[in-house]
Backbone as CSV, one residue per row, in Angstrom:
resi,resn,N_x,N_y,N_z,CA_x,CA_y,CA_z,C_x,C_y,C_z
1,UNK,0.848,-1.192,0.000,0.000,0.000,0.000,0.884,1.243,0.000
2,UNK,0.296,2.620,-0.832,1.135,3.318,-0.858,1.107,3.745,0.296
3,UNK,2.603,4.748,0.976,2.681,5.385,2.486,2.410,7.060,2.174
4,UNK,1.442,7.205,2.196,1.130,8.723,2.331,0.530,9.511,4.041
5,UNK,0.385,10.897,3.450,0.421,11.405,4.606,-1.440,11.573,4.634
6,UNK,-2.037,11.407,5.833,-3.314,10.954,5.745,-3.846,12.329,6.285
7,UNK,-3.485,13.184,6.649,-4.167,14.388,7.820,-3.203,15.634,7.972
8,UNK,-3.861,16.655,8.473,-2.961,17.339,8.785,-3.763,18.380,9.957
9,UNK,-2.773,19.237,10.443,-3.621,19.597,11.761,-3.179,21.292,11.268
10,UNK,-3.864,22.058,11.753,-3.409,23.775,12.320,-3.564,24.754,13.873
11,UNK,-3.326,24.875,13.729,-3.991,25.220,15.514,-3.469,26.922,15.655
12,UNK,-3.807,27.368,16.530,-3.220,28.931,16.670,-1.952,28.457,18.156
13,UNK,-1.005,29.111,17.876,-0.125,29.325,18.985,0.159,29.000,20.245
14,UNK,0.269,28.985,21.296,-0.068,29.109,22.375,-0.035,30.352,22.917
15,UNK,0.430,31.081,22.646,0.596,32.569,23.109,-0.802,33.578,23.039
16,UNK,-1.421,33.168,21.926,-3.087,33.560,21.780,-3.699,33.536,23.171
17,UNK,-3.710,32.443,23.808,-4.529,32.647,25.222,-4.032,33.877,25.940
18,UNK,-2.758,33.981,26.206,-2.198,35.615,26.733,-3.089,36.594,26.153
19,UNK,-2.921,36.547,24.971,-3.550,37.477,23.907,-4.485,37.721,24.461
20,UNK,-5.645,37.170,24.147,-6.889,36.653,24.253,-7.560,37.168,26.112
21,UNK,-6.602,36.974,27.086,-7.244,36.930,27.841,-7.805,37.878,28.950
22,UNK,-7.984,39.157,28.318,-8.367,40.503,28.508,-9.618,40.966,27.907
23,UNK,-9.481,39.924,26.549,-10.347,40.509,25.387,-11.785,40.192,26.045
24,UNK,-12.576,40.986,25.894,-14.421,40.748,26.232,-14.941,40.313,25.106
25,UNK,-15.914,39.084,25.188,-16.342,38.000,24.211,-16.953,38.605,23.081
26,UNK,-17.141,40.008,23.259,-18.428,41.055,22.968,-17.268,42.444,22.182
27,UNK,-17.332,42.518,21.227,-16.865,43.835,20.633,-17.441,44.625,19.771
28,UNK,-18.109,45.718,20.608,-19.561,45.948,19.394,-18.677,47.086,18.068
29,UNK,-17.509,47.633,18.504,-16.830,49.002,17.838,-16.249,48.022,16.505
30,UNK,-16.276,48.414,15.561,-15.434,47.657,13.993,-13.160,47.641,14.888
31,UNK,-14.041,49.238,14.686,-12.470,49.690,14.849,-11.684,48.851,16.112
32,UNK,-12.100,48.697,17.184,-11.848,48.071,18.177,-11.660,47.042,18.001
33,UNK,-12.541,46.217,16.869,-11.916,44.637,16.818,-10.656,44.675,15.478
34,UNK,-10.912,45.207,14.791,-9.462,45.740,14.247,-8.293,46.018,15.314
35,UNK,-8.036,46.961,16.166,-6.661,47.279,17.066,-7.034,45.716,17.528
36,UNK,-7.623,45.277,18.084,-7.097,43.588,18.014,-6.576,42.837,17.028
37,UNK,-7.177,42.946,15.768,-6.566,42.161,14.515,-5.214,43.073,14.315
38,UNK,-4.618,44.062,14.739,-3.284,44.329,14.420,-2.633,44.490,15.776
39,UNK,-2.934,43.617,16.632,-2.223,43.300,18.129,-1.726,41.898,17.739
40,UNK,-2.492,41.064,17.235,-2.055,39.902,16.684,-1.370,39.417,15.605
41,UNK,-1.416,40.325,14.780,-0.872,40.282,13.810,1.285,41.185,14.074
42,UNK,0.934,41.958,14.680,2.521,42.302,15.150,3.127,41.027,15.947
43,UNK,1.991,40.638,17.003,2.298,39.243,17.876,3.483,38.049,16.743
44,UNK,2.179,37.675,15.836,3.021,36.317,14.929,4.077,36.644,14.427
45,UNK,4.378,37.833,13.818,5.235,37.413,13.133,6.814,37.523,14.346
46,UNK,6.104,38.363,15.039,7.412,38.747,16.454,7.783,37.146,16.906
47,UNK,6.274,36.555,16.868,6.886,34.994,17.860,7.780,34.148,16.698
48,UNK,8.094,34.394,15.690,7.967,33.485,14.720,7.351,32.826,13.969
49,UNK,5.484,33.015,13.988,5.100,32.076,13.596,4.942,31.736,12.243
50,UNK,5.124,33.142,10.955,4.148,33.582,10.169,4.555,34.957,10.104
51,UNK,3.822,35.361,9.287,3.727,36.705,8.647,2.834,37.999,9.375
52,UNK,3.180,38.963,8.947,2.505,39.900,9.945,1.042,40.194,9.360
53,UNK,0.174,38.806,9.790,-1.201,39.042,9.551,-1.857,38.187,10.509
54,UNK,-3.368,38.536,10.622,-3.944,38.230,11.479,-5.603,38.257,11.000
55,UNK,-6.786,37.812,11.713,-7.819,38.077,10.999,-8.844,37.532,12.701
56,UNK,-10.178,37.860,12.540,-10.862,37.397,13.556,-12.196,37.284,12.419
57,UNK,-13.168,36.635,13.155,-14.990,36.635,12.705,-15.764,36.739,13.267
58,UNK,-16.406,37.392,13.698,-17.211,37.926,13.950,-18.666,38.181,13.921
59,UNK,-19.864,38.504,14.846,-20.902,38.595,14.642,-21.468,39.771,14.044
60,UNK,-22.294,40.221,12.685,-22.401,41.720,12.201,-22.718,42.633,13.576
61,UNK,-24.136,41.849,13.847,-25.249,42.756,14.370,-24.681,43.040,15.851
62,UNK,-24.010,42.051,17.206,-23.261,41.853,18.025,-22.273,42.431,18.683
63,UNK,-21.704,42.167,17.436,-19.715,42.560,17.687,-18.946,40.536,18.402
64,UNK,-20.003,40.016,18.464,-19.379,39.028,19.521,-17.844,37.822,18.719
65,UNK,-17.321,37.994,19.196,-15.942,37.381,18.429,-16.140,35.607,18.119
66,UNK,-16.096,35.454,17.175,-16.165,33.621,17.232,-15.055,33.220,17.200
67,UNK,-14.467,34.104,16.370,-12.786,32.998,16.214,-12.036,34.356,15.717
68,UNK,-10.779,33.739,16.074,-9.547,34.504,15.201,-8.396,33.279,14.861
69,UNK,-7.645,34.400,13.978,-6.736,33.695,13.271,-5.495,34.388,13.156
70,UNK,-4.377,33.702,12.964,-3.032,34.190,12.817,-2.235,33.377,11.469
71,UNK,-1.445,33.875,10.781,-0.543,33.453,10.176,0.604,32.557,11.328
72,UNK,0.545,31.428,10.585,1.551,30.507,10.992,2.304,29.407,9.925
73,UNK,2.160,30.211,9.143,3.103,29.302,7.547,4.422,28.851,8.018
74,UNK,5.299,29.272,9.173,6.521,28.905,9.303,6.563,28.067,10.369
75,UNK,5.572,28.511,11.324,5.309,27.293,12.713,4.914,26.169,12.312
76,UNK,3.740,26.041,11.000,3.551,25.175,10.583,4.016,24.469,9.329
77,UNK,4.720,24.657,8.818,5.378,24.239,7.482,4.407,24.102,6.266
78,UNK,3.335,24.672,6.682,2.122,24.777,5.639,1.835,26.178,4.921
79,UNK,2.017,26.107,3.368,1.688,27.155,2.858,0.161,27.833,2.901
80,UNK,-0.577,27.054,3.391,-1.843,27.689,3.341,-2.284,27.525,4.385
81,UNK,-1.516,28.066,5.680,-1.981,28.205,6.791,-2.167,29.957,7.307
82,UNK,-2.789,30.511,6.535,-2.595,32.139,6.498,-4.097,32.176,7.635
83,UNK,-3.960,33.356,8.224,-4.847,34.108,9.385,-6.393,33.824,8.587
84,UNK,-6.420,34.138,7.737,-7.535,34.258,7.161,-8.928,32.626,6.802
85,UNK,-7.767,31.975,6.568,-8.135,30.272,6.698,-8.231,30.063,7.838
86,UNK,-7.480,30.135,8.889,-7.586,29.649,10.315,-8.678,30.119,10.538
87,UNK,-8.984,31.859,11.254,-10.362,32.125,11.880,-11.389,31.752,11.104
88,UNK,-11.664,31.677,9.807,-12.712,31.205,8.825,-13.369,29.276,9.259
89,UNK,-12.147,28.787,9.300,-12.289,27.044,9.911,-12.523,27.002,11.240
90,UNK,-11.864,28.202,11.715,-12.375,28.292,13.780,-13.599,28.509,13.644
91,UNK,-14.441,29.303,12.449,-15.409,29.590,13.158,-16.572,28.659,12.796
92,UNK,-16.599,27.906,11.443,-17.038,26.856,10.683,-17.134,26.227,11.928
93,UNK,-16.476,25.401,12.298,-15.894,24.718,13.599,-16.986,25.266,14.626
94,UNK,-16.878,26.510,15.028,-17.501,26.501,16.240,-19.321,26.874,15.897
95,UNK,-19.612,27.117,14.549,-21.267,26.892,13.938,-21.456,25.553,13.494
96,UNK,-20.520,24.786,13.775,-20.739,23.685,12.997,-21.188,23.354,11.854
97,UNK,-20.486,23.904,10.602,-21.245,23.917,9.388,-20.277,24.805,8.884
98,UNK,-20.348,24.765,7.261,-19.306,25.739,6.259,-19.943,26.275,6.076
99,UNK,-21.218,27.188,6.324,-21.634,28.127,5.545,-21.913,28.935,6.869
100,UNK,-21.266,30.056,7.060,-21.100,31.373,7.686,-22.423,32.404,7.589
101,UNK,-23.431,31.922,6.631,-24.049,32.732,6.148,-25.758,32.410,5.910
102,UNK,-25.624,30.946,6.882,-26.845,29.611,6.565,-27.748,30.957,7.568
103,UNK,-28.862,29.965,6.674,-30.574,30.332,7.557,-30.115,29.972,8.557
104,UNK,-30.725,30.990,9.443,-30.586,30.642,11.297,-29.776,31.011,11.566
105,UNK,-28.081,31.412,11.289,-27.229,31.166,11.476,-27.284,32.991,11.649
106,UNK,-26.499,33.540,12.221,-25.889,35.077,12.916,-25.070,35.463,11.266
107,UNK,-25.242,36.517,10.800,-24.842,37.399,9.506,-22.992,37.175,10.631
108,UNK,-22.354,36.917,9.515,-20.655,36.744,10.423,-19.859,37.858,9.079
109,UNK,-18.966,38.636,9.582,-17.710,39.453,9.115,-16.234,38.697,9.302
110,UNK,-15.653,38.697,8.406,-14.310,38.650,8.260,-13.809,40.132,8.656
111,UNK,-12.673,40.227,9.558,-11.986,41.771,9.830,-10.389,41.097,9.716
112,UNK,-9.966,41.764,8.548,-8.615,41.554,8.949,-7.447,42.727,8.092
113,UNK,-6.573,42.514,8.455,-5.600,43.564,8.553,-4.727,44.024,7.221
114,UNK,-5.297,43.566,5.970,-5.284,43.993,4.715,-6.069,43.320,3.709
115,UNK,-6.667,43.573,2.572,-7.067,43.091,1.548,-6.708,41.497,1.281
116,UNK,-7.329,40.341,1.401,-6.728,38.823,1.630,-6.124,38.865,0.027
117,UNK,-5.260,37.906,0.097,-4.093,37.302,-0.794,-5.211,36.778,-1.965
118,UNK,-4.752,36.229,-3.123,-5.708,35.275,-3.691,-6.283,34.305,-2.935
119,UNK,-5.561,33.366,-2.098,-5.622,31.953,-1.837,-7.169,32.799,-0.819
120,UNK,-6.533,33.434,-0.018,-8.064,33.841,1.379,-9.355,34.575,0.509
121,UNK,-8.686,35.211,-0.789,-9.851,35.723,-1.396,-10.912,34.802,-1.707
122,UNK,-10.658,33.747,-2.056,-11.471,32.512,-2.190,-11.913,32.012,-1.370
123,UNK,-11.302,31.490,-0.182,-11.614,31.213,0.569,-12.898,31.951,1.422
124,UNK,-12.629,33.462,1.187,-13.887,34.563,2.304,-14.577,34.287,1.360
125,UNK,-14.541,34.255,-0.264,-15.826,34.281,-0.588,-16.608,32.754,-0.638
126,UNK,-16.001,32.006,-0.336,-16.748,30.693,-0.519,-17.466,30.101,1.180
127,UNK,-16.750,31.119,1.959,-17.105,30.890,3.440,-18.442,31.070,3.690
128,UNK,-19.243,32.259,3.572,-20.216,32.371,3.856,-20.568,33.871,4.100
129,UNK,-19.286,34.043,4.709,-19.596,35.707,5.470,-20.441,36.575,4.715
130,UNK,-21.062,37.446,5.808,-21.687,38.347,4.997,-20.900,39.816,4.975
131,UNK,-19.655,39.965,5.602,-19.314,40.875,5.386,-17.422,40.809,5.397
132,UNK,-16.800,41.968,4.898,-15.378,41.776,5.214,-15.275,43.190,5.045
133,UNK,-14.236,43.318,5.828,-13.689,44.739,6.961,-11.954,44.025,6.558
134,UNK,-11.978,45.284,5.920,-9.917,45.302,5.958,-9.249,46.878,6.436
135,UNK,-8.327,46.660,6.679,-7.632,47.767,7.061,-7.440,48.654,5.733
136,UNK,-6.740,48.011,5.056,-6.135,48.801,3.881,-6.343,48.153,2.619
137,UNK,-6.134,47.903,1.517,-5.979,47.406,0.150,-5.062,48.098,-1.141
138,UNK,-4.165,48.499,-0.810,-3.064,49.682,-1.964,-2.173,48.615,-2.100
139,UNK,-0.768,48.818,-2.476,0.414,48.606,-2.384,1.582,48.198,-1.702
140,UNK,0.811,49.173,-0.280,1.808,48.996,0.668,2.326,47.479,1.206
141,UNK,1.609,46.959,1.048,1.477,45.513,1.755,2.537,44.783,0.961
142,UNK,2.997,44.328,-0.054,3.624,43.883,-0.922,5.287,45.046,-0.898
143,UNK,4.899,46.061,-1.242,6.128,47.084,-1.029,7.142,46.769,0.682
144,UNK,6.306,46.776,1.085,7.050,46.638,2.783,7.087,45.359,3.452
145,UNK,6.407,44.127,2.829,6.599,42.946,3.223,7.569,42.325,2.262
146,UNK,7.336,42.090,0.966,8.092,41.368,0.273,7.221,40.576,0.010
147,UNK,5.675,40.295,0.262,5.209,38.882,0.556,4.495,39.645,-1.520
148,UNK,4.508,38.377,-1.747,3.571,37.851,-3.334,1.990,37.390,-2.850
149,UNK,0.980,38.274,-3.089,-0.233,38.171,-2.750,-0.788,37.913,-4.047
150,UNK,-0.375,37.655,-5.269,-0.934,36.665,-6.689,-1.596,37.747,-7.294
151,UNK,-2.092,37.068,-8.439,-2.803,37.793,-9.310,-4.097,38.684,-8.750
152,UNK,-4.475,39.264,-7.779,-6.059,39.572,-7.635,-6.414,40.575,-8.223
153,UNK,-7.798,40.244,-9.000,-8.631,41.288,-9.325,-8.391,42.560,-9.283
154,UNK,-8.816,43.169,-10.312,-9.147,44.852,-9.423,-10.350,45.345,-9.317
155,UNK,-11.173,44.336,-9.583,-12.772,44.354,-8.619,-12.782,43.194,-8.224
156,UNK,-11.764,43.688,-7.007,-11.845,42.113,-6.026,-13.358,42.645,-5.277
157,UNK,-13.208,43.668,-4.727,-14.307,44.023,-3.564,-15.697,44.072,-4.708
158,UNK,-16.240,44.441,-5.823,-16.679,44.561,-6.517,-17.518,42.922,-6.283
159,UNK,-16.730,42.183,-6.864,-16.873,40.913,-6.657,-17.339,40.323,-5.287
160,UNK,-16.937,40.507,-4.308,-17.826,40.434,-2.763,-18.792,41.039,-3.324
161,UNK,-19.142,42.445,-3.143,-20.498,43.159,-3.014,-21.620,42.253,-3.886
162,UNK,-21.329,41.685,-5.442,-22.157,40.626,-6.143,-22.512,39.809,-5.215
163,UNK,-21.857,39.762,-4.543,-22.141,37.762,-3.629,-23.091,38.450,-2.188
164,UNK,-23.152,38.964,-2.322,-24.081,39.969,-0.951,-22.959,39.864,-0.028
165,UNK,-21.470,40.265,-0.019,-20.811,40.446,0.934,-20.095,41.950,1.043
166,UNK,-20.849,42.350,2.310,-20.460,44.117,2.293,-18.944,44.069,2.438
167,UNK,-18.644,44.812,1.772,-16.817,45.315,1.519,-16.634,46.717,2.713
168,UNK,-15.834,47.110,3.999,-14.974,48.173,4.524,-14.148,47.851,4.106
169,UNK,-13.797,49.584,4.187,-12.174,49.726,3.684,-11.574,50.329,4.539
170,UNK,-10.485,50.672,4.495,-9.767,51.914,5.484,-9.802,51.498,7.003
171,UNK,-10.266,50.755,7.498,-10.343,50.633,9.059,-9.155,50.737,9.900
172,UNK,-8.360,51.842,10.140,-6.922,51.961,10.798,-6.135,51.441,9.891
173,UNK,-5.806,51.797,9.109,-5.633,51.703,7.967,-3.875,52.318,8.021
174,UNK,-3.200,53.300,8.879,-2.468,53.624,9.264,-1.495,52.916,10.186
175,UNK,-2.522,52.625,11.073,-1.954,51.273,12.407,-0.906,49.783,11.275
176,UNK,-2.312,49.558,10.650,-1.949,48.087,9.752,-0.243,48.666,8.974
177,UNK,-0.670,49.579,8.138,1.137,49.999,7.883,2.048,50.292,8.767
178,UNK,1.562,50.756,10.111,3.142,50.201,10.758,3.548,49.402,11.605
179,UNK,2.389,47.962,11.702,2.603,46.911,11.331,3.897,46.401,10.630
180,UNK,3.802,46.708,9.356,4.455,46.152,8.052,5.792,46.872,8.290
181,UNK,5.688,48.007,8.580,6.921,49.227,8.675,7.655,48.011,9.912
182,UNK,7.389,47.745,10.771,8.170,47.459,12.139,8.645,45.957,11.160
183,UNK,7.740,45.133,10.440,8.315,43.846,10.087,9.339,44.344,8.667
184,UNK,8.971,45.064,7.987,10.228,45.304,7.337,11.357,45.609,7.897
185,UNK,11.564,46.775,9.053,13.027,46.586,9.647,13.013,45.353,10.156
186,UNK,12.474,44.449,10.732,12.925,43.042,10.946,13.692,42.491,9.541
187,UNK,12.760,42.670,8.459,13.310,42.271,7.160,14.848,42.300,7.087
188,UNK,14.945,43.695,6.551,16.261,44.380,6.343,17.197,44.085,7.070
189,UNK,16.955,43.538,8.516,17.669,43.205,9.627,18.348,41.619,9.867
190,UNK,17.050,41.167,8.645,17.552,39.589,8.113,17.448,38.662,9.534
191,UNK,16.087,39.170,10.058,15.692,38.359,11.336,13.960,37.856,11.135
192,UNK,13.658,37.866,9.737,12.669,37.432,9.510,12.853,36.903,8.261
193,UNK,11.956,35.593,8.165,11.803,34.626,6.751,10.579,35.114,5.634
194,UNK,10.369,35.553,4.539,9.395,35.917,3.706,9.501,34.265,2.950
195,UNK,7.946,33.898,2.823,7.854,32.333,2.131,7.383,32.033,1.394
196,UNK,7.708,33.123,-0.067,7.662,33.176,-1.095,7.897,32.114,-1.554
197,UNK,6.992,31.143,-2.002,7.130,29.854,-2.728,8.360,29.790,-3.841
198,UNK,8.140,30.686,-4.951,8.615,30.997,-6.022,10.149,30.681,-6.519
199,UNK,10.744,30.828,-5.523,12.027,31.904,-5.724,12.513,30.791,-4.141
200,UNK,11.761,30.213,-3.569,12.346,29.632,-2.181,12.681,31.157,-1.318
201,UNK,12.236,30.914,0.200,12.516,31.518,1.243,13.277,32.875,0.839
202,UNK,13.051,34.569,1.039,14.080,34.987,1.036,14.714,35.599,2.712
């Protein structure tokens, strides 16, 4: 029989519970659960885990947090272990069901700390959510990380709004770049890994 690999696991950190354990279950402010999605997102990539991103989900009407997520592509040796997949499967996980967006089910937001990559663009839109909240969506992200976020659209958000998923923009939008600003001098400093498939590690 052939020997293949049958499973695979992801998990968030251990350091998340620190994180985490201040936070009130309940965040009715956008902006407020954002300065969390870029508390966590400086967190990973500082611990090593991943890249400087982060993402949570959320209840629209609420604020109440279901899940979050962190980049951990390097903790985990998995390329598609980005923030955006994790809280999306945490929260699947904790509705029991892939659709974010089912009858009965609480209207849920994606918030996370830039415009998702291709791979999460698919992913938010096939999730369910009814909404996504990013910090920013320009240039910067790619300019000051180094990271290759693929071909996307330029009616990526265009494309949500079709699917009935409300598009924010701008949400601290300032904060999230210096984010990126603090992991680029890590860059330059050659104390952080970018995991650019392409080209292997730079």
């Amino acid at each position: 029989m052939i020997d293949i690999a049958r499973e695979y696991r992801l998990s968030l950190p251990a350091w998340i519970d620190d994180e985490l354990a201040e936070v009130p279950a309940v965040i009715p402010d956008r902006a407020d659960r954002m300065r969390l999605v870029h508390r966590l997102a400086d967190r990973t990539w500082r611990s090593g885990d991943g890249g400087p991103f982060a993402a949570l989900v959320a209840e629209q009407d609420t604020g109440r947090i279901v899940s979050v997520g962190v980049n951990v592509v390097l903790a985990s040796g998995l390329s598609g272990a980005h923030a955006e997949v994790l809280a999306l499967a945490l929260a699947q996980t904790a509705i029991g069901g892939w659709d974010l967006g089912a009858e009965g089910v609480p209207g849920h937001e994606l918030v996370v700390n830039w415009r998702p990559c291709v791979q999460c663009y698919g992913a938010a839109l096939w999730s369910g959510v009814r909404g996504l909240v990013v910090a920013g969506a320009g240039p910067e992200l790619a300019e000051l990380t180094a990271f290759d976020e693929g071909p996307l659209r330029d009616d990526w958000a265009e494309q949500f709004e079709d699917r009935g998923i409300e598009v924010t923009r701008d949400v601290l939008r300032e904060e999230a770049v210096a984010v990126f600003r603090a992991y680029r001098a890590a860059l330059d400093a050659g104390e952080v890994t970018v995991y650019n498939a392409r080209g292997g590690s730079t």
